[in-house]
C-alpha positions as CSV (number, residue, x, y, z in Angstrom):
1,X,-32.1,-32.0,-86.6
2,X,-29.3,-30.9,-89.0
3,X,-28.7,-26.8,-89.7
4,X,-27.1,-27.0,-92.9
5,X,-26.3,-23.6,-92.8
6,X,-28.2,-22.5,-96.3
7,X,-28.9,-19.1,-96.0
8,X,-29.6,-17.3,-99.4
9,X,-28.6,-13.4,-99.4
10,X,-29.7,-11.4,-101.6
11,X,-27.5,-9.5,-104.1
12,X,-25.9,-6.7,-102.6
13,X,-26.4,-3.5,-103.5
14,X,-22.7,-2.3,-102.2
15,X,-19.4,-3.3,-100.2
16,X,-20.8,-2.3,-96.7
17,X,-24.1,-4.5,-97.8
18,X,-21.6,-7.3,-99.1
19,X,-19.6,-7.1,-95.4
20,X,-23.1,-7.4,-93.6
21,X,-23.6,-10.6,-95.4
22,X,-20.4,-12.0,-95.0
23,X,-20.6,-11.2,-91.4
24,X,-23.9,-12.6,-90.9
25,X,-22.8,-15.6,-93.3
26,X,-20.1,-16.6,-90.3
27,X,-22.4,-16.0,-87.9
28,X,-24.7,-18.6,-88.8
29,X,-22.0,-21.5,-89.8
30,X,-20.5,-20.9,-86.7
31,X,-24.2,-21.2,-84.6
32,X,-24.5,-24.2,-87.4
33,X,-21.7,-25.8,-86.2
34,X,-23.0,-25.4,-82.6
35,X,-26.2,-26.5,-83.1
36,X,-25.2,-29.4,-85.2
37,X,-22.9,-31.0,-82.6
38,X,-25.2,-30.0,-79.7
39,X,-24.7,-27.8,-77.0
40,X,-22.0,-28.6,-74.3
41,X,-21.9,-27.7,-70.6
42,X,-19.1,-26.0,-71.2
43,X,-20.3,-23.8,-73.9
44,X,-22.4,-22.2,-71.5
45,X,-20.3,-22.2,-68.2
46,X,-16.8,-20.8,-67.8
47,X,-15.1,-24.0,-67.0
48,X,-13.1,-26.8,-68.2
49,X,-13.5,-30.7,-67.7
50,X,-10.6,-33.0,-66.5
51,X,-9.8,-36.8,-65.5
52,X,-7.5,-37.7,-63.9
53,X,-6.6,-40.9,-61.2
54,X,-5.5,-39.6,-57.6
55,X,-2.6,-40.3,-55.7
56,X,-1.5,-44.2,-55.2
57,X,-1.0,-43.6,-51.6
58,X,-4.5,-42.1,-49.9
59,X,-4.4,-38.5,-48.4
60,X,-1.5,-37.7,-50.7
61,X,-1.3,-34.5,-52.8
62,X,-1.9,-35.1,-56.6
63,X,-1.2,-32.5,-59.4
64,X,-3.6,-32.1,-61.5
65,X,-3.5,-29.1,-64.7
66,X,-6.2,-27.5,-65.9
67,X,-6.5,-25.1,-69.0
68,X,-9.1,-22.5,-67.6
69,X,-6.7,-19.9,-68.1
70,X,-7.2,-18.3,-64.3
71,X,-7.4,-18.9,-60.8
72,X,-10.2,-21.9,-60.5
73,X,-13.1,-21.1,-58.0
74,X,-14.0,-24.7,-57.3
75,X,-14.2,-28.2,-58.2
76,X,-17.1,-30.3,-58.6
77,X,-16.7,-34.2,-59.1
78,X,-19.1,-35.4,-61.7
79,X,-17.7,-39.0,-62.0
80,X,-15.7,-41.6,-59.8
81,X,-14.7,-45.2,-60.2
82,X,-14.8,-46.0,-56.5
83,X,-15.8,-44.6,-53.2
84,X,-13.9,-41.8,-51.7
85,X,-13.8,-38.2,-51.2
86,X,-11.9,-35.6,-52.9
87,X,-10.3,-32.3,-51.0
88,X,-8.3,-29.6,-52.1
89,X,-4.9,-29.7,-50.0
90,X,-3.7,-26.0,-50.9
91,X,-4.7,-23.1,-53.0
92,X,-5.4,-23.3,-56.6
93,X,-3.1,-21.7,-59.5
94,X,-3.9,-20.3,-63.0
95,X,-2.2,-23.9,-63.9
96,X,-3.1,-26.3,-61.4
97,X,-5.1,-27.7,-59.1
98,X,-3.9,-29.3,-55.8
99,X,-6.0,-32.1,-54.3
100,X,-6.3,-35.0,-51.5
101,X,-8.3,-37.9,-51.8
102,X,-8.7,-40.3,-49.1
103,X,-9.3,-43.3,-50.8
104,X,-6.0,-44.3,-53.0
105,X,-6.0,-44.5,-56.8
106,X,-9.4,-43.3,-57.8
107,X,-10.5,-42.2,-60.7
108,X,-11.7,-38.5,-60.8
109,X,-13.9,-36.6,-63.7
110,X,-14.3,-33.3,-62.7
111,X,-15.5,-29.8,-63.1
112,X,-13.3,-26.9,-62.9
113,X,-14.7,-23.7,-62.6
């Protein structure tokens, strides 16, 4: 289904009528655009979504950056390329998060929230 965003004000009767309708008029684009493009775990969850590959030597520290913009609360691994587990090896920053993996060279998608 496509929201094409054609919603017909009337003609307003003054400015503070005329700044409803432009309000209301970005309102619905912006729900438009939302709609249109579907809507993404991360529009509804404070979180952010990163890939990365772990460290080439198993049980090693990797690096990885995130951009929630705070202190993560957790990871959760939604995709991997191979078996292994994934651990976090010290406490998380408002940048980064610090993790283990025991398996070498695995590629991560995860979850940070």
């Amino acid at each position: 289904m496509d929201f094409n965003n054609t919603v017909v004000f009337p003609q307003a009767k003054d400015m503070k009528e005329q700044d409803l309708f432009n309000t209301l008029d970005t309102v619905f684009n912006n729900l438009g655009g939302i709609l249109n493009r579907g809507i993404r775990f991360q529009d509804n969850v404070d979180c952010t979504l990163v890939s990365f590959t772990s460290n080439g030597v198993a049980d090693t520290e990797t690096t990885v950056a995130h951009t929630l913009g705070k202190v993560p609360t957790g990871v959760i691994v939604y995709e991997q390329d191979k078996a292994g587990s994934l651990y976090k090896s010290k406490a998380y920053d408002a940048s980064n998060i610090y993790i283990k993996s025991d398996v070498a060279s695995v590629a991560f998608k995860v979850i940070v929230f």
